[in-house]
C-alpha positions in Angstrom: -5.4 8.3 -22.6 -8.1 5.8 -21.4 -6.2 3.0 -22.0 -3.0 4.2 -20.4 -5.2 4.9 -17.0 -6.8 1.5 -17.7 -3.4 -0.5 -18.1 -2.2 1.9 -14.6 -5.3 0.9 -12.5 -4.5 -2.9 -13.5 -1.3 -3.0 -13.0 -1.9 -1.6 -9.7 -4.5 -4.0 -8.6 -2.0 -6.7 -9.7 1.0 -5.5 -8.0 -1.6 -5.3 -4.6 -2.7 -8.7 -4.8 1.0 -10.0 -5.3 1.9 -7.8 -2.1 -0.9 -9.4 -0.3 -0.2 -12.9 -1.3 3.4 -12.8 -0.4 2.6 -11.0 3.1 0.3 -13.9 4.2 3.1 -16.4 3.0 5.6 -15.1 5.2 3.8 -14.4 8.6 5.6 -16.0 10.8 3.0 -16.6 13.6 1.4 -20.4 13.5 -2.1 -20.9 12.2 -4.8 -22.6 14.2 -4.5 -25.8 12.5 -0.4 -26.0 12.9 0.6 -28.5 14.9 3.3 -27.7 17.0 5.8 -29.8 18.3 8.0 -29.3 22.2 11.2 -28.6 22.1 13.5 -29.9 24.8 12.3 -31.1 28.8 9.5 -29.1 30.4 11.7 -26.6 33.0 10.1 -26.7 36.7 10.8 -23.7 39.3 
């Protein structure tokens, strides 16, 4: 029984860090250190 709750508990600190790692991958706001680049003439008025 030991085991079993020892293989659950990491599996499920596993599964978390894949969750997390794949979240920060896929945020779609830029970083700090992105460099962005314009798009198109500046509009005035």
């Amino acid at each position: 029984m030991r085991n079993f709750l020892t293989i659950i508990a990491a599996a499920s600190i596993a599964l978390s860090s894949a969750i997390a790692a794949n979240a920060q991958s896929q945020n779609p706001l830029p970083k700090a250190s992105d460099v962005l680049v314009r798009y198109g003439k500046d509009i005035e008025g």
